[in-house]
VOGU-3710 file (C-alpha; in Angstrom, 3 decimals, decimal comma):
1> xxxxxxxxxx> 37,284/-8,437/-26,456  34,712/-8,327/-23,536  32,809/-5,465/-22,425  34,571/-4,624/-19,141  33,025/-2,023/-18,173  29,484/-3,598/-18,444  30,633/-6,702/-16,726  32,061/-4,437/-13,812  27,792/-2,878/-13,740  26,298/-6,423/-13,588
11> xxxxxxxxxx> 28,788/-7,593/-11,224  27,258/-4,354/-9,040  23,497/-5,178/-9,885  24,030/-8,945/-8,936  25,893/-7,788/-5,666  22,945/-5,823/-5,053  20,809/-8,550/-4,834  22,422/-10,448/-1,955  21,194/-9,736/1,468  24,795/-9,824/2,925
21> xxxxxxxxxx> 26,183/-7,316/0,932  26,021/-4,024/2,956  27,466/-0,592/1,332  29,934/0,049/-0,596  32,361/-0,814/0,724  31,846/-4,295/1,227  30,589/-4,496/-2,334  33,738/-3,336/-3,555  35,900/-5,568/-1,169  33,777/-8,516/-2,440
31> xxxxxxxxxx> 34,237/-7,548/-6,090  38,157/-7,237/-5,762  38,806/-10,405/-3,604  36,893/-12,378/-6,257  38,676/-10,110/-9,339  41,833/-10,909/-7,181  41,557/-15,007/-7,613  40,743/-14,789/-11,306  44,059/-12,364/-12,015  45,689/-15,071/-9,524
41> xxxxxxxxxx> 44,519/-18,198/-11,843  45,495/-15,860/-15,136  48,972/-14,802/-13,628  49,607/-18,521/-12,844  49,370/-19,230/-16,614  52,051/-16,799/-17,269  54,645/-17,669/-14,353  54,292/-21,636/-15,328  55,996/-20,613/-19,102  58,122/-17,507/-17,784
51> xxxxxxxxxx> 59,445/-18,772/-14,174  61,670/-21,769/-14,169  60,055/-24,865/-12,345  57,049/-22,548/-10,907  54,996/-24,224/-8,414  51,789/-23,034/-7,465  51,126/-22,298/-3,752  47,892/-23,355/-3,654  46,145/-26,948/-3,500  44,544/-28,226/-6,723
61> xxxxxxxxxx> 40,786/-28,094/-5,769  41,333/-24,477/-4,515  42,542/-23,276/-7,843  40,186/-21,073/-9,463  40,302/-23,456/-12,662  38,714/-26,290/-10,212  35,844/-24,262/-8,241  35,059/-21,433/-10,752  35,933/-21,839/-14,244  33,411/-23,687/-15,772
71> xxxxxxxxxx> 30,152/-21,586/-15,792  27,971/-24,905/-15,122  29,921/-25,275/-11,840  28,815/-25,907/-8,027  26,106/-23,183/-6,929  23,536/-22,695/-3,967  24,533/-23,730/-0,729  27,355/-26,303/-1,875  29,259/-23,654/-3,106  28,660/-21,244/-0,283
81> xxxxxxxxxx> 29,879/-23,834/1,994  32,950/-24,708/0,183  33,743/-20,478/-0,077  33,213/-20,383/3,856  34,940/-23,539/5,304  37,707/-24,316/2,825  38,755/-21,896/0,166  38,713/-18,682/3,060  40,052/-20,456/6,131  43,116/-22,426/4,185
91> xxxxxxxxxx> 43,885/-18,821/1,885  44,327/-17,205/5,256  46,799/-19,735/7,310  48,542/-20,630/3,803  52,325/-21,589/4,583  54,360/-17,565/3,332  57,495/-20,404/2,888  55,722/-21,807/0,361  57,156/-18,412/-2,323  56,790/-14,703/-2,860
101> xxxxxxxxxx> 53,291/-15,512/-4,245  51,776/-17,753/-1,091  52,950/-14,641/0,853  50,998/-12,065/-1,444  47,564/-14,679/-1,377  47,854/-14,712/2,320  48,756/-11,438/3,200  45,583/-10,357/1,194  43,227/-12,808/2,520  44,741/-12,457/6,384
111> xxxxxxxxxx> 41,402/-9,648/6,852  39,205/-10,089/4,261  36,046/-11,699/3,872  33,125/-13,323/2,111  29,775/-11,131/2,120  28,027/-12,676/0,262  25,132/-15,386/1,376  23,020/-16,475/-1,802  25,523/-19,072/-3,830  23,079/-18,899/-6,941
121> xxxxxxxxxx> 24,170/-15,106/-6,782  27,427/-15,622/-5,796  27,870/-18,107/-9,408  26,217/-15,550/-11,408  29,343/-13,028/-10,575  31,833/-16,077/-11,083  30,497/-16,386/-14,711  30,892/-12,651/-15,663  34,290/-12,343/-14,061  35,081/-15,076/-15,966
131> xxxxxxxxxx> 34,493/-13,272/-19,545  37,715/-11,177/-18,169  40,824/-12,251/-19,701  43,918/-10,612/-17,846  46,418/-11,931/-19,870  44,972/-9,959/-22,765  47,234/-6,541/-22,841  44,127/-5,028/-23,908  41,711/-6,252/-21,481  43,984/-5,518/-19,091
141> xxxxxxxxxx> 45,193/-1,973/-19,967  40,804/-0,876/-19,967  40,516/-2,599/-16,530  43,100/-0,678/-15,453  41,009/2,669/-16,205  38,063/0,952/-14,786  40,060/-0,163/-11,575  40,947/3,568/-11,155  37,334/4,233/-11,132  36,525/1,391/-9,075
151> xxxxxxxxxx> 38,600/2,979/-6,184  36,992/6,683/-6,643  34,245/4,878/-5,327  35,330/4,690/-2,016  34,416/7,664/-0,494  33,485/6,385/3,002  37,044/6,413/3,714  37,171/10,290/3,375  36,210/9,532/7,326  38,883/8,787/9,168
161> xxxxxxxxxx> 41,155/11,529/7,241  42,204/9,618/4,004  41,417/10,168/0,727  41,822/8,897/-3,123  44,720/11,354/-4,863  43,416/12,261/-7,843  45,546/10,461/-10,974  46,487/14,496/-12,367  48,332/14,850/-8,661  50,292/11,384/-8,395
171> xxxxxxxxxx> 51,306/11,556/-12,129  52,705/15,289/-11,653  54,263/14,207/-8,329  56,237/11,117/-10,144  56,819/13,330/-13,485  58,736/16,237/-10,934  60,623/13,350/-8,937  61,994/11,182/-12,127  62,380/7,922/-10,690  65,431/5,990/-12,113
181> xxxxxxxxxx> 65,989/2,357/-12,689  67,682/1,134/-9,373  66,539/3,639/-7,475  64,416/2,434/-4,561  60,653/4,226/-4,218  58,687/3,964/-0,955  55,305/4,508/-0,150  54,852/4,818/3,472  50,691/4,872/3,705  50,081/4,079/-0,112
191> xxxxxxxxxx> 46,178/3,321/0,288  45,527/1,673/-3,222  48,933/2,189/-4,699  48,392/5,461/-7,387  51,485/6,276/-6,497  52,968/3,085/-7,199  51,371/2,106/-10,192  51,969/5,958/-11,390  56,326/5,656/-10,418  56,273/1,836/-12,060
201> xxxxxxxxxx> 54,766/3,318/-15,751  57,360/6,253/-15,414  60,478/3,417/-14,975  59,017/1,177/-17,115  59,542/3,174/-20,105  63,297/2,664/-19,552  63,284/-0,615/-18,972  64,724/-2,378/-21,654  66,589/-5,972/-20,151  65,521/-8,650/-17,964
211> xxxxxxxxxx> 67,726/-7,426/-15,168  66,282/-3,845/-15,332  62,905/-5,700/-14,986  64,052/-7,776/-11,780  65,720/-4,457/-10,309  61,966/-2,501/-11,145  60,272/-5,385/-9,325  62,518/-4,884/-6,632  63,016/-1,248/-5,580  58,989/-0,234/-5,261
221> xxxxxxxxxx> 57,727/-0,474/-1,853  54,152/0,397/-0,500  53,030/-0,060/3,307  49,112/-0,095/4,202  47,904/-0,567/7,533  43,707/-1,337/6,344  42,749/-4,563/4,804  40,845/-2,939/2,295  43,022/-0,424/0,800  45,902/-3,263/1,097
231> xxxxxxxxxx> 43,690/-5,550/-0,709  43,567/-3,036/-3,403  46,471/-2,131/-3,739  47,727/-5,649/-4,290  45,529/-6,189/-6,676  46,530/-3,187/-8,737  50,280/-3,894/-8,699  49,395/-7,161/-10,361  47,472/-5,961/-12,880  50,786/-3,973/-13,398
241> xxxxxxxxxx> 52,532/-6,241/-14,043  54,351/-7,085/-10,249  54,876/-10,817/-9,369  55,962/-10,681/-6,276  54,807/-8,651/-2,581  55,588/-5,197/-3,251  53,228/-4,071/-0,306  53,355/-4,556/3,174  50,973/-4,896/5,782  51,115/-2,664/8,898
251> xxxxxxxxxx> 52,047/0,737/9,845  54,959/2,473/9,619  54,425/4,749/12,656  54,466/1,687/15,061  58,572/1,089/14,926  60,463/3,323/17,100  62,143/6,145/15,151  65,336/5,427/16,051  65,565/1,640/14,694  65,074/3,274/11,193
261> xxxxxxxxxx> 68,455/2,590/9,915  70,724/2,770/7,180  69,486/-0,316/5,193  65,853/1,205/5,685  66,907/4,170/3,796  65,144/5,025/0,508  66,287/7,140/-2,500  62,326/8,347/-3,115  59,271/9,161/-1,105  56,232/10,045/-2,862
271> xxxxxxxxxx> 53,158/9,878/-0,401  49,872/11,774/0,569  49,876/10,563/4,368  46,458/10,632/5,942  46,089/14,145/7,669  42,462/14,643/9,983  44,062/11,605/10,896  44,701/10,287/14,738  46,807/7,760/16,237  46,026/5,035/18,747
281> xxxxxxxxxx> 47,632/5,919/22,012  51,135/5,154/22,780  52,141/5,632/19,150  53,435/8,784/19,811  55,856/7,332/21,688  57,779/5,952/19,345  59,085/8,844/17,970  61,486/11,857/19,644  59,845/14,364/22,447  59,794/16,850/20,153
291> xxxxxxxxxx> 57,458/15,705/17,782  55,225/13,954/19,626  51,403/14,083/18,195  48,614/11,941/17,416  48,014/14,169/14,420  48,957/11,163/11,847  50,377/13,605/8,706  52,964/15,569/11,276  54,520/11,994/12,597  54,740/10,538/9,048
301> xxxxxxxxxx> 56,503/14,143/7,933  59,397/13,069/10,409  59,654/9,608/9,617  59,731/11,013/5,483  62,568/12,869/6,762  64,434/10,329/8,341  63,747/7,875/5,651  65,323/9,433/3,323  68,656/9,089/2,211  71,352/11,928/1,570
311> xxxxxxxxxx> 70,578/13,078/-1,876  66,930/11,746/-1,030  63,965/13,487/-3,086  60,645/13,340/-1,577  56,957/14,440/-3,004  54,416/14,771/-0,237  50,478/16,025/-0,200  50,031/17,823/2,991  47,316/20,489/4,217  47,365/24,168/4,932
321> xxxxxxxxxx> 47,542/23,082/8,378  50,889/22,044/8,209  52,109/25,086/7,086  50,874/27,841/9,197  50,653/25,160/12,467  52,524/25,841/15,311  54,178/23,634/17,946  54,685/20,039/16,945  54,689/21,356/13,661  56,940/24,429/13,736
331> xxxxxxxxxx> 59,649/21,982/15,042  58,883/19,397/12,216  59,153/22,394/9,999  62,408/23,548/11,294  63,816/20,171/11,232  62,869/19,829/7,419  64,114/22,969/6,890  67,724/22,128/8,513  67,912/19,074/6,958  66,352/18,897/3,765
341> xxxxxxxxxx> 66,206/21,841/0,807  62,585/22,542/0,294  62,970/23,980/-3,142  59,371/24,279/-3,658  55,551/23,951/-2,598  52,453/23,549/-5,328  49,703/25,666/-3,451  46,497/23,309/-5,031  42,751/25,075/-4,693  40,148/23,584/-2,840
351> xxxxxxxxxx> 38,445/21,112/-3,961  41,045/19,127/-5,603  39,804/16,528/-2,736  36,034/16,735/-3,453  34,014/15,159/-2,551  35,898/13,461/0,198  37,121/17,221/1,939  36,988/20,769/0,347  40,666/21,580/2,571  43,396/22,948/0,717
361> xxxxxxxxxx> 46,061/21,109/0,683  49,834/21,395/-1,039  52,595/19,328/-2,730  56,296/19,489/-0,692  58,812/18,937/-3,098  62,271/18,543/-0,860  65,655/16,891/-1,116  67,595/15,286/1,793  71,185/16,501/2,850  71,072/20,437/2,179
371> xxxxxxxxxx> 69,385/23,110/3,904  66,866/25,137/2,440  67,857/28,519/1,411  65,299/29,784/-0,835  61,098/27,761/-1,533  59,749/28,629/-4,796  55,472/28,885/-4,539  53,594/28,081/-7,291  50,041/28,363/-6,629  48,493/26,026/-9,165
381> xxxxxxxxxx> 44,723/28,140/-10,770  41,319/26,256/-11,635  41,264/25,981/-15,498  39,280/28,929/-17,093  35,316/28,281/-16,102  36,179/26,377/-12,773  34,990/27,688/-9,743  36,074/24,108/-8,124  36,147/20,663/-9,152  34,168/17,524/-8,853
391> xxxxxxxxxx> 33,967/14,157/-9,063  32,692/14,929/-12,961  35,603/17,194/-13,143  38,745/16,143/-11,584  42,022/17,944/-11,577  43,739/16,512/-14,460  47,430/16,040/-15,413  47,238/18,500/-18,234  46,661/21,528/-16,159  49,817/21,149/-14,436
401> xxxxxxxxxx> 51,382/21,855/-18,434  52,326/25,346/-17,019  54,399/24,150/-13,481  56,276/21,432/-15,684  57,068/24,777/-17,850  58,341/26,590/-15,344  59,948/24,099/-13,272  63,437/24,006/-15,193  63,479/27,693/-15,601  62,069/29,403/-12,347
411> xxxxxxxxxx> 60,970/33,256/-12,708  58,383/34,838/-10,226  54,680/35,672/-12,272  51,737/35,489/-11,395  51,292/32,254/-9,996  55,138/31,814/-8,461  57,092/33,327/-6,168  60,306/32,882/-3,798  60,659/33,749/0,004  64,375/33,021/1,697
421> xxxxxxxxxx> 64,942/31,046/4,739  65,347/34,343/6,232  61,806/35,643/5,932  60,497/32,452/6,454  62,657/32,180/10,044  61,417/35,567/10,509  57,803/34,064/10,613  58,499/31,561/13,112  58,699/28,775/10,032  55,017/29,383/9,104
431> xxxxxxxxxx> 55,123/28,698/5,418  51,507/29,695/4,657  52,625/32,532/2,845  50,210/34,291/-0,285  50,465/34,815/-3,253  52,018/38,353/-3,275  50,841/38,987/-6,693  47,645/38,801/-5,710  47,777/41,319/-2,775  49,445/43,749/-4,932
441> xxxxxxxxxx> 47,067/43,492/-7,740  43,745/43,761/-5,618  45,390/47,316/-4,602  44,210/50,456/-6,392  46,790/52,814/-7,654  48,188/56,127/-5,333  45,701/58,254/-7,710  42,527/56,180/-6,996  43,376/55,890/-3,572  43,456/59,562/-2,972
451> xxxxxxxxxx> 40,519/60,543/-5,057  38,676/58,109/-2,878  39,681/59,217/0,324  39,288/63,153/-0,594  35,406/61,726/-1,362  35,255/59,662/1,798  36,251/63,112/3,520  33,808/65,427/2,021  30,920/62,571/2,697  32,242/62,742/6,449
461> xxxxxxxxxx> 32,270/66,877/6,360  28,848/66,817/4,622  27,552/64,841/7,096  28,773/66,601/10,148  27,058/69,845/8,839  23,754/68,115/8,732  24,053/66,615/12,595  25,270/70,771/13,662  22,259/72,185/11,500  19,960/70,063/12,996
471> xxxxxx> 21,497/70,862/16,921  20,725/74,396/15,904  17,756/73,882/14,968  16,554/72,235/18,083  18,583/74,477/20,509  16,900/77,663/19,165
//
């Protein structure tokens, strides 16, 4: 078995090397595009003795088998050439009608690109990708740890308000929502799929026939809007396991609301929508007057909501922001609160989004087709030691031991409590409400407080006889 994860460093040193390679985020696009063709040439292997008369998509000489595979291959500027005038310009017009897999090749290649420049470079990361074998459960199950790492990496993207959900959140998010076989899971801005690949494990482990596997394949959903996350994310539903486009790409907030009908509908939601985010003008405009915003996490809350279908459950990451925000977002909160039962919000600490953002954000856990009556807080504490976490310390599935605890069996403590809809109404829908436990317990008791204020007095009365002695003193 190969060394993955020190062919994934001298892939990075080589990369380094080449002049046309700039950050990375180009490294990594480069990396993935190339990791994407071998999985492509691998998968092909498969589907020719598991899929009845399968026909490759692509022409022979563009076949990784014909222009990679053999380490003593083309190099230099022959190979450079052939990258840039006839593997990248035929990947990108290639004929969707062709199958489900032509559609996924050019859907991925539509906006990506070659870096590189230096073919003798460009050879050298052929020849280590090649010591990958991704038909190998093995291989495959430690590049999919690496992979994960692989997309910590891109931190640059923390910029324009989105950010990498740590593996501990998406895994508690699809643990709490208990996807089913047949039931039909949407991502509506699923960057590089955790979500995804986290809700396809969970179903997996009831899947038992070759129908079950068909209806898995066909009831996850993903939509991306960037090349690069889409790339990504395409890449990591192969490596688990999907054959066909799963992922879409565009954006969601582009369609008018009110063409989402009842075929769009969707059993699950489970999504961290970008929030810092803003919209290009006009997009707004697609929705109803009353939530009109460029503010990116408030327009996908209303599309969640009118995703959904009528016994609907829905998982979404969104930031303090949301819940003490007024406006645009007290009406999005008093439609979700109408028309969905929030039954309960995880209050995370900062830092669970370090180092992209330190803001504190929160898990909405809601249901379509009831109203709320009652939201259970939890607010979910740092593990004894923590002051916040880290890239070297991420928030990890097993702290969230003590919600999955609770969850069945709800009783206020220290870390949960429940308000009605009547308190919250009271508020004007802001949901940012504390952690009572905490105000209480920062309080001294009647006894203390007395004793202290019977000091505070006799400080005072002390100090007044000083300033009149004084007066005297001077006035005589």
């Amino acid at each position: 078995m190969s060394n993955i994860t020190g062919i994934i460093k001298s892939i990075r040193d080589i990369m380094r090397k080449d002049t046309g390679v700039d950050g990375d985020a180009q490294r990594i696009s480069q990396m993935v595009w190339m990791i994407f063709m071998k999985i492509f040439a691998d998968k092909e292997e498969e589907w020719s003795i598991t899929l009845d008369d399968y026909e490759s998509p692509l022409p022979d000489k563009l076949k990784w088998q014909a222009w990679a595979a053999n380490e003593e291959g083309e190099t230099g500027d022959n190979l450079m050439a052939f990258i840039n005038n006839e593997l990248f310009p035929t990947l990108k017009e290639l004929n969707p009608n062709l199958g489900p897999q032509a559609a996924i090749i050019r859907s991925v290649f539509e906006d990506t690109y070659n870096y590189m420049k230096n073919g003798t470079l460009f050879r050298q990361v052929i020849n280590e990708i090649n010591k990958i074998d991704f038909n190998d459960q093995k291989e495959r199950h430690l590049f999919n740890d690496l992979y994960e790492t692989i997309l910590k990496e891109l931190q640059s993207a923390g910029s324009s308000g989105e950010y990498y959900t740590p593996r501990g959140v998406t895994q508690f998010i699809v643990d709490m929502i208990n996807p089913q076989i047949g039931e039909r899971v949407l991502d509506p801005a699923c960057g590089t799929g955790g979500f995804l690949t986290c809700s396809i494990e969970h179903i997996r482990k009831s899947v038992t026939t070759p129908k079950q596997r068909e209806q898995l394949q066909r009831s996850i959903k993903g939509v991306e809007k960037k090349p690069l996350p889409h790339l990504l994310c395409t890449t990591n539903l192969m490596l688990h396991g999907f054959d066909e486009p799963a992922i879409q790409r565009g954006n969601y907030l582009s369609k008018p609301y009110s063409d989402w009908g009842a075929k769009d509908k969707v059993d699950i939601i489970v999504t961290n929508p970008p929030f810092g985010g803003v919209e290009e003008n006009g997009t707004e405009t697609n929705f109803p007057q009353k939530f009109r915003t460029k503010e990116t996490a408030d327009l996908f809350l209303a599309l969640i909501i009118r995703l959904l279908k009528d016994g609907g459950r829905a998982a979404v990451v969104l930031p303090d922001g949301t819940l003490f925000g007024e406006g645009v977002k007290t009406r999005l909160k008093e439609e979700l609160l109408s028309k969905c039962n929030l039954h309960t919000i995880i209050r995370l600490p900062k830092g669970v989004f370090n180092p992209y953002t330190s803001i504190k954000t929160n898990i909405l856990f809601f249901e379509k087709g009831t109203a709320t009556k009652d939201i259970w807080y939890y607010e979910h504490p740092y593990p004894k030691g923590y002051k916040s976490y880290n890239k070297s310390k991420p928030i990890s599935i097993k702290e969230f031991d003590t919600e999955k605890k609770w969850w069945d069996k709800r009783k206020a403590n220290k870390q949960a409590w429940k308000v009605s809809i009547a308190e919250i109404k009271k508020r004007n829908y802001n949901l940012d409400i504390k952690n009572p436990y905490e105000e209480v317990e920062h309080l001294e008791s009647p006894a203390v407080i007395l004793e202290q204020l019977n000091a505070t007095e006799q400080k005072i009365s002390s100090i007044q006889a000083e300033i009149i002695a004084v007066l005297n003193k001077a006035l005589s």
